[in-house]
C-alpha positions in Angstrom: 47.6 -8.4 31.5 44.2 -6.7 32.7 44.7 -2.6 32.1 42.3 -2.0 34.6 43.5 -3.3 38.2 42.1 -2.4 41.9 45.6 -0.6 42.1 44.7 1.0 38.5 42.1 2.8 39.4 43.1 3.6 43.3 45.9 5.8 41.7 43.7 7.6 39.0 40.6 8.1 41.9 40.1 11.0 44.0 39.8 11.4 46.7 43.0 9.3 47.7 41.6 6.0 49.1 42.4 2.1 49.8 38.8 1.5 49.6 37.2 1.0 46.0 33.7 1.6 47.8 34.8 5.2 48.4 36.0 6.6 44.9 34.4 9.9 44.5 35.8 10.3 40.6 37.6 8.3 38.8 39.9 9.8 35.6 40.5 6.7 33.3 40.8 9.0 29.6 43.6 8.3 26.9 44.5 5.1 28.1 43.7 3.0 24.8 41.0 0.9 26.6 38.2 -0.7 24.9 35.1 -1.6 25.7 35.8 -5.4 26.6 39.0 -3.6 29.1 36.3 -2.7 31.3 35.9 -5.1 33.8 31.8 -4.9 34.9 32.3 -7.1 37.9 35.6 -4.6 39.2 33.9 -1.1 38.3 30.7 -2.2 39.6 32.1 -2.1 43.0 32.8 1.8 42.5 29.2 2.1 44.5 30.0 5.9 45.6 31.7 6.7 42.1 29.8 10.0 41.0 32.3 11.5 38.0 33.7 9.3 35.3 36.3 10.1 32.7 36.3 7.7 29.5 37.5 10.4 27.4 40.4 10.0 24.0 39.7 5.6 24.5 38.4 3.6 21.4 34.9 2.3 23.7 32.3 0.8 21.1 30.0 0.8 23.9 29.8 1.1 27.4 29.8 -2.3 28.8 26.2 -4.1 29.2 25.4 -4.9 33.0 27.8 -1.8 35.0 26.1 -0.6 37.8 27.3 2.7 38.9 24.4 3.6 41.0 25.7 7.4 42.1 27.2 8.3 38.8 26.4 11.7 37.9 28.8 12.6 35.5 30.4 11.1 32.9 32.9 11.6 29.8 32.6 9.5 27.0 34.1 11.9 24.1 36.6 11.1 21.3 35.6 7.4 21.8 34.7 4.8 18.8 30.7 4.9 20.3 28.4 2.9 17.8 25.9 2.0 20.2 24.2 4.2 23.1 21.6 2.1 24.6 23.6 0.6 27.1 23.8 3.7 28.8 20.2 2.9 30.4 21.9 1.4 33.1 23.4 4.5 34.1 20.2 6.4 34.8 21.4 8.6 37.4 23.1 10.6 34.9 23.2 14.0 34.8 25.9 15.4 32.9 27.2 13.5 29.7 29.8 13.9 27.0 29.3 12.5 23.9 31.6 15.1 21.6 33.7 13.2 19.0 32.1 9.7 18.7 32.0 10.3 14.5 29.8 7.0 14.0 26.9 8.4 16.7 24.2 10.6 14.6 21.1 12.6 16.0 19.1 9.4 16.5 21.5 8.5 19.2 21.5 11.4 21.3 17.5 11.4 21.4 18.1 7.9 22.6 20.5 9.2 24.9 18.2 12.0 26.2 15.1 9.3 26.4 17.2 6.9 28.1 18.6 9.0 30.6 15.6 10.7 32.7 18.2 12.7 34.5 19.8 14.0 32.2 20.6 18.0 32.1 23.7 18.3 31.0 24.4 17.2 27.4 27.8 18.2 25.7 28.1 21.6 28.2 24.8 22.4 27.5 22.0 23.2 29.1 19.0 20.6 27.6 16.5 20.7 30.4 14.0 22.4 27.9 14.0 20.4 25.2 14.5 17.3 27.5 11.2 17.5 28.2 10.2 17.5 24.5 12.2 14.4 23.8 11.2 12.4 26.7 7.4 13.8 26.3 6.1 15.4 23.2 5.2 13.2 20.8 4.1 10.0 22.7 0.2 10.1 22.1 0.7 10.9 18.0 2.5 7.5 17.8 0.7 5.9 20.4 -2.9 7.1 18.4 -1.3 5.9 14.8 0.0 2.4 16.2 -3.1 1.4 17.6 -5.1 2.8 14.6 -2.8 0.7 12.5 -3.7 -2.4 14.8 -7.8 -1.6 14.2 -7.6 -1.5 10.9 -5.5 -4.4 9.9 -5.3 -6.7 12.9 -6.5 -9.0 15.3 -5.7 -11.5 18.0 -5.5 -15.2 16.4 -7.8 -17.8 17.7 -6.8 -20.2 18.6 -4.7 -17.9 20.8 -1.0 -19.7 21.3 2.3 -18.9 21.8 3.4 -19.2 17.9 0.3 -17.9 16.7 0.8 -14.3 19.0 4.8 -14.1 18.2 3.7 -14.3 14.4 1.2 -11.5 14.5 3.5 -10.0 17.3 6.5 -9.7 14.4 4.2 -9.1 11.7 2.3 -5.9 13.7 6.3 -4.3 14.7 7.0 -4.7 11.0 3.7 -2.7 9.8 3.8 -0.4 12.6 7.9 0.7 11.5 7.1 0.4 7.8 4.0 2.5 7.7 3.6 5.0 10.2 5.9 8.2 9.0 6.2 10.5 11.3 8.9 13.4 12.3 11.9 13.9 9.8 13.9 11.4 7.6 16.8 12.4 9.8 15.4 10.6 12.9 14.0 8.1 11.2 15.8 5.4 12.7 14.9 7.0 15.9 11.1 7.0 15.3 11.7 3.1 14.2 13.0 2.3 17.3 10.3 3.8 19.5 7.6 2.5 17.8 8.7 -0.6 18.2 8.7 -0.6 21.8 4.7 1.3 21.8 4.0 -1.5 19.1 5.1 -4.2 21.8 3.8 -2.1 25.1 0.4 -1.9 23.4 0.3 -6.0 21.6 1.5 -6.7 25.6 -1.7 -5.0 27.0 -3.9 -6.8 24.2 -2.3 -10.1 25.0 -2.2 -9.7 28.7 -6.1 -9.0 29.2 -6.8 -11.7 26.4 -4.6 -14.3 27.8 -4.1 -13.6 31.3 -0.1 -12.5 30.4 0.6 -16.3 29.6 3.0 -14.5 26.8 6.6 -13.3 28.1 9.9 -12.1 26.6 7.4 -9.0 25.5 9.9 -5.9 24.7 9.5 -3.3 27.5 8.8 0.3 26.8 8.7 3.5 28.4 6.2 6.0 29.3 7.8 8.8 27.6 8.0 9.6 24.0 10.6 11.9 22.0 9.3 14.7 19.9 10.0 14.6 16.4 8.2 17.1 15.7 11.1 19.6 15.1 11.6 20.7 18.5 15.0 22.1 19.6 17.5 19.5 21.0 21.2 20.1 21.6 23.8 17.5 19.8 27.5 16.6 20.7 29.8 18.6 18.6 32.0 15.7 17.1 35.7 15.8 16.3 36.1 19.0 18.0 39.6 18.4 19.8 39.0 21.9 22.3 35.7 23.0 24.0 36.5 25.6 25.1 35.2 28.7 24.3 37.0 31.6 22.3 36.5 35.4 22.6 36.6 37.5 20.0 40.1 37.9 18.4 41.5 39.6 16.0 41.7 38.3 12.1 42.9 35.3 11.0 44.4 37.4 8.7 46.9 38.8 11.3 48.8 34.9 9.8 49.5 34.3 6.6 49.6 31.1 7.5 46.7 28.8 8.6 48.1 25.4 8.3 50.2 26.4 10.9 47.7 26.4 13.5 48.2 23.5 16.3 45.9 20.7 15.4 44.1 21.1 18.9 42.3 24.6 17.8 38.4 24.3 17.6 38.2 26.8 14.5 41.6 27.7 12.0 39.9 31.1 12.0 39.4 32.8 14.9 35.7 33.8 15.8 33.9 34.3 19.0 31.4 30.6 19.6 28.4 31.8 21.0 24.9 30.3 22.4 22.0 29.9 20.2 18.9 32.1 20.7 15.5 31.2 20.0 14.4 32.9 16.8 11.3 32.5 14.9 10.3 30.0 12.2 9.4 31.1 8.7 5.6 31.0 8.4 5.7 31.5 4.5 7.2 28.3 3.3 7.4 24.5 4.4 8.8 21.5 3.5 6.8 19.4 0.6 6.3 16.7 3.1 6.0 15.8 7.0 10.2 17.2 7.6 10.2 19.2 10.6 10.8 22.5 10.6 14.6 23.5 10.9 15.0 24.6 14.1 17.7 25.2 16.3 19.7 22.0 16.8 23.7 21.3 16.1 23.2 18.6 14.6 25.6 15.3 14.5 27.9 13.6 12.0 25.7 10.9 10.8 24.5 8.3 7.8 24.6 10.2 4.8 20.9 9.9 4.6 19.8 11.5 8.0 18.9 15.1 7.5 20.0 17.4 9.7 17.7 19.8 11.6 18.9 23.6 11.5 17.1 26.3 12.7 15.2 28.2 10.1 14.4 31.8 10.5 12.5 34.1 7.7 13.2 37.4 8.4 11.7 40.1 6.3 13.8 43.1 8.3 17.0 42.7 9.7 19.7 44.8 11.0 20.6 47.5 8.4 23.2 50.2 8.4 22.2 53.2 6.1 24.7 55.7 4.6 25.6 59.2 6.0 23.1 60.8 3.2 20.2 59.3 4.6 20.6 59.8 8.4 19.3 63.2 8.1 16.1 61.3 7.4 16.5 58.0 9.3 19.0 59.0 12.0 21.7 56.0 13.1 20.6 52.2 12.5 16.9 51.1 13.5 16.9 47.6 14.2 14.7 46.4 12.1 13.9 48.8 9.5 10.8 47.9 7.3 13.1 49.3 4.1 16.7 49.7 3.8 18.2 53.4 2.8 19.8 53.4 -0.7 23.2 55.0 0.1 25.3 56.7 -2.7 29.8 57.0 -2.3 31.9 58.9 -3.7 34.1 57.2 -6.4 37.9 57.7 -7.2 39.7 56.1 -10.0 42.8 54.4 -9.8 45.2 57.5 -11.0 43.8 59.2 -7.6 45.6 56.8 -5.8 48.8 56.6 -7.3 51.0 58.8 -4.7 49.7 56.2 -2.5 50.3 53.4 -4.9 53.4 51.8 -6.4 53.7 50.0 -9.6 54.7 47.0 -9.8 57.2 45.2 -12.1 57.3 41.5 -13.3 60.1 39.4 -14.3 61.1 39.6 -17.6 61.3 36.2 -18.6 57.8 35.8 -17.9 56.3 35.5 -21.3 53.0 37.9 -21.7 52.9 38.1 -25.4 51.9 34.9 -26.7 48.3 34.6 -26.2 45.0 36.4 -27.3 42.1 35.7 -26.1 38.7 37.2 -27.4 36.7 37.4 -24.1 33.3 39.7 -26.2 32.5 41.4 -23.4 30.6 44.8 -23.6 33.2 47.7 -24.1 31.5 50.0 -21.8 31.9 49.9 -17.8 29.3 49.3 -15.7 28.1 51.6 -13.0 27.6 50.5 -9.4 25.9 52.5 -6.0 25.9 51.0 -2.5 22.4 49.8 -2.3 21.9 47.9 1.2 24.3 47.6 4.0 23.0 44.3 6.1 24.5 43.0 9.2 22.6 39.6 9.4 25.3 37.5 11.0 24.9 38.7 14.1 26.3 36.8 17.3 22.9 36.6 19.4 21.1 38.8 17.1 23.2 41.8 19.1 23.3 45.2 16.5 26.7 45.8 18.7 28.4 42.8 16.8 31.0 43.9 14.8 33.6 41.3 15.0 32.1 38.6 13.3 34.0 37.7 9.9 31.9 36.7 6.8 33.6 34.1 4.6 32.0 33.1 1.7 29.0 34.5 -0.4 27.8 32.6 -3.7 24.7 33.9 -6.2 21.9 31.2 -6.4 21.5 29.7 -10.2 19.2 30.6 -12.1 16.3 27.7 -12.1 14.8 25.9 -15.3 11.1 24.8 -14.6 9.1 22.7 -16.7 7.7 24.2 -19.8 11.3 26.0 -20.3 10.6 29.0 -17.5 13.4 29.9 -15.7 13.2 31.1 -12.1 14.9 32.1 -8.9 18.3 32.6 -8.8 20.4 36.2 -10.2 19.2 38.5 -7.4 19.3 36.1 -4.4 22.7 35.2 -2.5 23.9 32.7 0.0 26.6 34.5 2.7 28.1 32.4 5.7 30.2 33.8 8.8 29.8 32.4 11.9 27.7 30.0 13.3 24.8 31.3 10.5 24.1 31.3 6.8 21.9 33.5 5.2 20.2 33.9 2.0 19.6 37.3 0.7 17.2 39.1 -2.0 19.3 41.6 -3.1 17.0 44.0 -4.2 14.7 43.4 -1.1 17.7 43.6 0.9 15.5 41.1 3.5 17.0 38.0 4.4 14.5 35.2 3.4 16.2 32.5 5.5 18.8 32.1 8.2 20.2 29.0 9.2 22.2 28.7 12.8 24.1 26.2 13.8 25.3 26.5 17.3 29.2 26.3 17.8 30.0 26.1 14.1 32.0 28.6 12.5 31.3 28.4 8.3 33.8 29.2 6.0 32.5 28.3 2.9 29.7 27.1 0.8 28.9 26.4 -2.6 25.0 26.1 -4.8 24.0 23.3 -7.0 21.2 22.6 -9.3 20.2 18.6 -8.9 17.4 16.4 -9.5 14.6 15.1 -7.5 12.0 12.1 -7.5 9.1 12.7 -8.2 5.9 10.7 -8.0 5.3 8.4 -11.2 8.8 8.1 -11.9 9.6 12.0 -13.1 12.4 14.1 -12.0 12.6 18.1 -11.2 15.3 20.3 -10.4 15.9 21.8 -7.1 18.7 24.1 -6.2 20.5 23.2 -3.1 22.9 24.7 -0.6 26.1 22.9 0.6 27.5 24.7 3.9 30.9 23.6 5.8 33.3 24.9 8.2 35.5 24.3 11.1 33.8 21.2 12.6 34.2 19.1 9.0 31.0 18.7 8.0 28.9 19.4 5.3 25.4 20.5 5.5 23.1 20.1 2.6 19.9 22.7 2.9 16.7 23.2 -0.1 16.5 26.7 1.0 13.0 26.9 -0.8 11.1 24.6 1.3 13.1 25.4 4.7 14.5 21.9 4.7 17.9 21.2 6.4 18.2 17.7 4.8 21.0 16.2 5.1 24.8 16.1 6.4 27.7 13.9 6.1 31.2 14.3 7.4 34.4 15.3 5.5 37.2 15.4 7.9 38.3 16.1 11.5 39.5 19.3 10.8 37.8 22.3 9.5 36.3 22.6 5.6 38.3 25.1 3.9 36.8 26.0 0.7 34.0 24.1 -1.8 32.7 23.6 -5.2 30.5 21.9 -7.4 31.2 21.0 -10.7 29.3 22.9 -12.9 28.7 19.8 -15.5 28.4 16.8 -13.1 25.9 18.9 -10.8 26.3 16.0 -7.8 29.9 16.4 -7.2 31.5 18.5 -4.5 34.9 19.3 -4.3 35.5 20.0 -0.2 39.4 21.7 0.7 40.3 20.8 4.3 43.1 21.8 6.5 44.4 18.9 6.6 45.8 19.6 3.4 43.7 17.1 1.0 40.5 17.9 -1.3 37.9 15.2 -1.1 35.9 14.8 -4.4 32.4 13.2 -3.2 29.2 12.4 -5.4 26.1 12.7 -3.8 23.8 11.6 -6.4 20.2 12.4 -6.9 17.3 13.3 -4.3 14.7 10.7 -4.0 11.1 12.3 -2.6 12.1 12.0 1.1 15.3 13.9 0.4 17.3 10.4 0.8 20.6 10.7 -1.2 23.6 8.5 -1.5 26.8 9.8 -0.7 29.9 8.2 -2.2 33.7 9.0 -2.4 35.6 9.3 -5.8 38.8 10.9 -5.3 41.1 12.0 -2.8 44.0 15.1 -3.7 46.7 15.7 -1.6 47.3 19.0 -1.1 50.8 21.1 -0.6 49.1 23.1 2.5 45.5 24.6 3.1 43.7 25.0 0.1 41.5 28.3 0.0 40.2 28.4 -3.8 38.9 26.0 -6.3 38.3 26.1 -9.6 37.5 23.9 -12.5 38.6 24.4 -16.2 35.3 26.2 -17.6 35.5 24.5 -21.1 36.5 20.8 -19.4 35.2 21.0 -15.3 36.1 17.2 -15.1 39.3 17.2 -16.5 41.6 19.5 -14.5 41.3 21.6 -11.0 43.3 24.4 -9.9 43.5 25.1 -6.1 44.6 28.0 -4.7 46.8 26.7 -1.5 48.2 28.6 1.6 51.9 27.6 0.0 51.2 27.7 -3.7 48.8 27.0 -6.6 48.9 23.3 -7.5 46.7 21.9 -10.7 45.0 18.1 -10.5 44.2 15.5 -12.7 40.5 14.7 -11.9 39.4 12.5 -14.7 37.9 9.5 -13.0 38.7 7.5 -16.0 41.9 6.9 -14.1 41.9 4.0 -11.9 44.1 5.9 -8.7 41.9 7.3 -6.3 44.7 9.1 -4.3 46.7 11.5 -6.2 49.3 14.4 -6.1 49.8 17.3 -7.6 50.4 16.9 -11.3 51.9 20.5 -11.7 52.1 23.9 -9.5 52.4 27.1 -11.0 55.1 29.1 -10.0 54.6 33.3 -10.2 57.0 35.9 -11.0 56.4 37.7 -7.4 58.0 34.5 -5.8 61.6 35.6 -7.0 60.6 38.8 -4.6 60.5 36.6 -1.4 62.7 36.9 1.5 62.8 36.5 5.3 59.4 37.5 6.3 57.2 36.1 3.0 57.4 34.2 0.1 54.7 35.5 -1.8 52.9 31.7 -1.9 49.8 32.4 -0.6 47.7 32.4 -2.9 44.2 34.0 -1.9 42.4 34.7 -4.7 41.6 32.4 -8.0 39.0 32.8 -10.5 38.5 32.4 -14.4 37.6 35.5 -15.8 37.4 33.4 -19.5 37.4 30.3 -20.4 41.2 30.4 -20.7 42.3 33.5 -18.8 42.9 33.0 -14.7 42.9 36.2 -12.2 45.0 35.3 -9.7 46.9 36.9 -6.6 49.3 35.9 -3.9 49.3 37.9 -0.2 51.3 40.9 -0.1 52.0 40.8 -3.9 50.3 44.3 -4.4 48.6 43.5 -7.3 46.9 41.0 -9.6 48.2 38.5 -12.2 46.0 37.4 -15.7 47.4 34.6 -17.1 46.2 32.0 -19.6 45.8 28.4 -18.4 46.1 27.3 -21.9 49.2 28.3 -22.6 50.9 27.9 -19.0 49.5 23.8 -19.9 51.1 24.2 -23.3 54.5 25.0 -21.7 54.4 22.4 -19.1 57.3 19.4 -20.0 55.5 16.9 -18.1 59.0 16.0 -16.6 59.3 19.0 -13.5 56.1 19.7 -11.5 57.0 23.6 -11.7 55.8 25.3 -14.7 55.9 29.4 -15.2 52.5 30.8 -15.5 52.0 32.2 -19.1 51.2 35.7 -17.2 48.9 38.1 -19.7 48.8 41.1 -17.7 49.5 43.1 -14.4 46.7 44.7 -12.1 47.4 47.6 -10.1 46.1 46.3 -6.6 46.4 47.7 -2.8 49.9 46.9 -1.5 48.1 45.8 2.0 50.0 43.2 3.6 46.1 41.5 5.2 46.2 38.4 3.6 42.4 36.1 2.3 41.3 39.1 0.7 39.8 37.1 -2.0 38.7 37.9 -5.8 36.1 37.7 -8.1 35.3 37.6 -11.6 32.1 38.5 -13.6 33.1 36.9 -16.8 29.9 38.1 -18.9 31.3 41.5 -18.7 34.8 41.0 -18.0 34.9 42.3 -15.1 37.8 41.5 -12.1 36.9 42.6 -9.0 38.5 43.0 -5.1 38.3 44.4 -2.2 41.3 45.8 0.1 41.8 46.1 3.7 39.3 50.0 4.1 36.5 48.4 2.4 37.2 49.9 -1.3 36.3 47.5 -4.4 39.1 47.6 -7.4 36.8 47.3 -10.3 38.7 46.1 -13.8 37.1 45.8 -16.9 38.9 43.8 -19.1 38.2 44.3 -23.1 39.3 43.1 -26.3 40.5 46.3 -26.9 42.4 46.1 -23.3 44.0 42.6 -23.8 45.4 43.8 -27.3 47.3 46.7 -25.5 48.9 45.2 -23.3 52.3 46.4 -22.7 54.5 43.5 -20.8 56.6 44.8 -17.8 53.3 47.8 -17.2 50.7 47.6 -14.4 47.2 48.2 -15.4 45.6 50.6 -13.7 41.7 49.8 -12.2 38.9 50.9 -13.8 37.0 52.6 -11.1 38.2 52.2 -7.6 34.5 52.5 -5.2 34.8 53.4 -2.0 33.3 52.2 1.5 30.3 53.7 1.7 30.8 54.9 5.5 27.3 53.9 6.6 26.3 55.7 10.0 24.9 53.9 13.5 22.9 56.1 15.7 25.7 57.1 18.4 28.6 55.9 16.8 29.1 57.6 13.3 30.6 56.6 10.6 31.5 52.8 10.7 35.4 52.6 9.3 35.9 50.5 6.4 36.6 47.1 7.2 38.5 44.2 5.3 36.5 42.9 2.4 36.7 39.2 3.0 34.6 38.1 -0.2 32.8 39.0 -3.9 30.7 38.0 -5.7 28.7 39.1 -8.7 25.4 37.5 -10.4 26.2 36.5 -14.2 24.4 40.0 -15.4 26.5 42.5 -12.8 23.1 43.7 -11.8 24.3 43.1 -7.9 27.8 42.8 -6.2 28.0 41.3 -2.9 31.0 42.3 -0.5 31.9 40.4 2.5 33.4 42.4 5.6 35.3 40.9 8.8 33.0 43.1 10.8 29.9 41.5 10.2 28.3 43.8 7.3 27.6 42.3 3.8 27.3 45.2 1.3 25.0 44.8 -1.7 26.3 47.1 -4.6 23.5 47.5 -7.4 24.1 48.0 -11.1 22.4 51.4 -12.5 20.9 50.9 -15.3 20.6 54.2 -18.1 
């Protein structure tokens, strides 16, 4: 039986009507129809139809041969689409949905958008501007190169025939897409497609005024041409289940719970989705080859090897808070300042706090006298001022944004050059929050790129040294940026040639957390929150940036994971991830023919005994190795921080239960805030344990050999230095309150610390040197 019927679509239509010819808008989503339920002969009576809903179906493609000669509108998301160009038939178009098709890329919606000359309207956005590059900008470049192509290596046959002109006919198309490179690898199917029909438009003109248009079944072409230049164009967000627009809300942190969140939400974290706004392009740098520029497009899930185009900003100033001591001078925040103040705080050690503190126990029959572990650190502390306070994440650039939460922040490597140099890397640092990343010099305190992508919210992201083509067969390494948050994908960005270069998708729902494995440089571990971690390989860079993306394991998570980390001494051995309901532990080795696996173990804490109606203490946000044995690790609301050794927690293990007691060394005194994803870091170099608590103070450890061997069991360790928020002052509004630190992260020589705030400020903390 037909699922669409006259009465069918009578009863979804509006207004009510017997009369097929007077259906103003027509509501057919979520009824399982495919394309081949769409009769063309039935719907093609619908001559006054102007809205069309096609939404939640599994369409391949809109049915070849519907006309629909009044459709203005229509709403094609959360479909199977593969194949756009069937949508020429509906050129009356002026509003179109496209979200959620995951096997559409970027070249589609320039097809889309050259297709559709009406078109305004593209995923709830405005594309009237950059419409007219698609549909305009570029046409004479190609048109120039494809008939320069045609002078220097062709000519009409003689004898002319109708053989002789369809061989030179396939043979020109096939120089013409072979040769001519032009716009970025991500649209280069795109750029294929439209030279092929200004390859036949122009052969047709040559053969027409040779032959007096004896030659038929000539492809068509249009007038217009897209630019590939890097001009802004607006893609579909895909797999986005809710489009509608969030305000600002409080912290996710008000939940302890993530997973929990209906599938249906656009981000797991709350944050504010705003507009892009045009910004300007980095005049210092560019890419090695013809890439465009990244500019500011939100870009779609596509082939592995399509780059994506992100907007690119070099900013030298940018939105800097300066501390109370230097507003005498430079009274309230100047946006942009041409040098950021230098702002000192006053410190106070832990013993200051400890009216306000209370010391926490553990269970006895945790063992924390087994293991020693020599970390050879330095035995003296280091020494650390507030040195710029940056708000770079800004919603619309607006220095009135305080509610934007920064996620993640990671140091750059340091880069090995041929001839042994080494540079780069230590003193600059990726942040993300929002719909932006940025990358930071520290001691500059300027951002040297920003990347937007409209409508994404990041949440994490990860650095990687890999190795590029070069010509002759050579290879050089590169450090690359891996980005992802709540719309699943992951972006892949050479922040030193300003080159967004690739994407691919991960899941449906949001990207949690990421890493890359320190020894094999090409794998990336992505968390989701649909509770799994996806190990992926993306190989090597060839000179184009063309990689190969390929999928090698799949975990299955207890809940949201929120940390990663791999065994320092053995990265492709074990993994340890930090979940919203416990700490589970992997086998990775991909010596092992199952590509699905559970848990092998979970790590059980001595705070979970403490549970009761309101928490069980299983969160656990924060995970790092401080050694290459001992773990720092902290569960929400526990008040304090565990070591324990990994070594000896494996040694313990039975094999037979999946719980095993974590071998806990020692106790850190901690804030008892009950603000959950207040993550940790470690600086293991210098042994140093840092985190941040819900006013913006740091709790600095430094853990020695001398430390480790004193270790009392059942006793709290007290911090090292406790640094306070440095209470940096904005003209009219005073002293900004400490906010949450979200994040840390320290470069390998604890020269710079960067903090993470939810209220859009990331705080660089410098090392003084005596």
């Amino acid at each position: 039986m037909a699922k669409i019927t006259e009465k069918i679509l009578l009863e979804k239509s509006s207004p009510k009507t017997n009369k097929l010819d007077q259906i103003k808008t027509l509501n057919l989503s979520r009824m399982g129809l495919r394309s081949e339920d769409l009769p063309v002969p039935l719907l093609s009576k619908l001559c006054s139809l102007e809205q069309l809903d096609l939404s939640g179906n599994m369409l391949q493609e809109i049915p070849k041969g519907l006309c629909l000669p009044c459709l203005k509108i229509l709403n094609c998301s959360n479909n199977d689409m593969e194949d756009v160009t069937s949508l020429e038939a509906l050129r009356n178009i002026e509003e179109l949905r496209l979200e959620d098709n995951l096997y559409l890329t970027v070249n589609d919606e320039h097809k889309v958008i050259f297709l559709l000359p009406k078109l305004r309207m593209f995923n709830g956005k405005d594309i009237s501007s950059t419409a007219h590059h698609i549909r305009h900008g570029s046409t004479e470049i190609l048109r120039k190169r494809v008939i320069g192509l045609w002078e220097r290596s062709f000519t009409l046959p003689d004898p002319i025939t109708t053989q002789s002109l369809a061989a030179v006919e396939k043979s020109f198309v096939n120089a013409v897409q072979s040769q001519i490179k032009y716009g970025p690898s991500s649209l280069s199917d795109y750029t294929k497609w439209r030279l092929e029909m200004i390859a036949n438009e122009y052969f047709k003109s040559l053969t027409c005024s040779e032959e007096g248009s004896k030659v038929t079944d000539i492809t068509p072409t249009k007038e217009n041409e897209t630019d590939l230049g890097g001009n802004s164009v607006t893609s579909p967000q895909k797999r986005t289940r809710n489009n509608t627009e969030v305000s600002a809300e409080a912290s996710p942190r008000k939940s302890s719970r993530l997973a929990s969140a209906a599938p249906a939400e656009p981000s797991p974290r709350k944050s504010t989705r705003v507009p892009s706004t045009p910004q300007k392009t980095d005049p210092i740098l560019s890419s090695p080859r013809k890439h465009a520029r990244m500019t500011n497009v939100d870009t779609l899930e596509g082939s592995p090897r399509k780059s994506s185009r992100l907007e690119n900003i070099s900013q030298k100033v940018v939105s800097k808070t300066e501390s109370p001591r230097k507003a005498s001078k430079s009274p309230g925040i100047s946006m942009p300042t041409s040098r950021p103040a230098k702002c000192e705080s006053p410190r106070k050690t832990a013993k200051d706090q400890t009216t306000a503190q209370q010391s926490k126990q553990t269970t006895a029959d945790t063992p924390r006298k087994t293991t020693r572990v020599k970390l050879r650190v330095p035995q003296e502390p280091v020494s650390l001022q507030p040195f710029h306070v940056l708000q770079c994440h800004s919603r619309q650039d607006s220095p009135d944004d305080f509610s934007t939460q920064l996620w993640a922040c990671a140091f750059e490597p340091l880069l090995e050059c041929s001839g042994g140099d080494v540079r780069g890397g230590s003193r600059t640092v990726a942040t993300c929050g929002g719909e932006t990343l940025c990358v930071i010099d520290c001691e500059s305190g300027h951002v040297l790129k920003k990347y937007k992508v409209p409508g994404e919210e990041f949440f994490s992201l990860a650095w990687s040294t890999v190795l590029m083509s070069r010509t002759g067969g050579s290879t050089r390494p590169c450090n690359i940026l891996a980005a992802g948050g709540k719309r699943g994908l992951v972006k892949l960005i050479h922040p030193r040639v300003n080159l967004a270069f690739g994407e691919f998708r991960v899941s449906r729902r949001a990207i949690s957390i990421m890493r890359f494995s320190p020894r094999n440089v090409s794998f990336l571990f992505t968390g989701t929150y649909e509770n799994k971690i996806f190990l992926w390989d993306i190989g090597g860079l060839d000179r184009d940036y063309n990689f190969k993306i390929s999928k090698l394991l799949v975990l299955e998570t207890c809940s949201t994971p929120l940390h990663l980390s791999l065994l320092p001494t053995s990265p492709d051995t074990h993994l340890l991830s930090a979940c919203d309901d416990g700490l589970c532990v992997f086998d990775i080795e991909l010596s092992k023919n199952t590509q699905k696996r559970n848990e092998e173990m979970e790590i059980v804490f001595p705070v979970y005994k403490k549970k009761d109606k309101k928490n069980t203490y299983r969160t656990i946000d924060g995970l790092s190795f401080l050694s290459d044995d001992i773990v720092a690790s902290k569960s929400h609301m526990q008040g304090s921080i565990y070591l324990w050794s990994w070594s000896a927690t494996r040694a313990s293990w039975n094999g037979r239960k999946k719980e095993v007691a974590a071998v806990v060394l020692a106790e850190l005194q901690w804030s008892s805030t009950d603000v959950p994803y207040l993550s940790l870091g470690t600086c293991p170099g210098y042994g140093y344990v840092v985190c941040g608590d819900e006013q913006g103070s740091l709790w600095m450890y430094h853990i020695t050999d001398t430390m480790m061997e004193n270790f009392k069991s059942g006793k709290t360790i007290s911090a090292t230095e406790v640094l306070e928020w440095p209470s940096p002052v904005r003209a009219g509004k005073g002293a900004l309150e400490g906010p949450s630190i979200n994040s840390i992260a320290m470069d390998p020589d604890l020269q710079y610390l960067v903090a993470l705030t939810d209220k859009n400020m990331a705080v660089v903390w410098k090392r003084e040197n005596h």
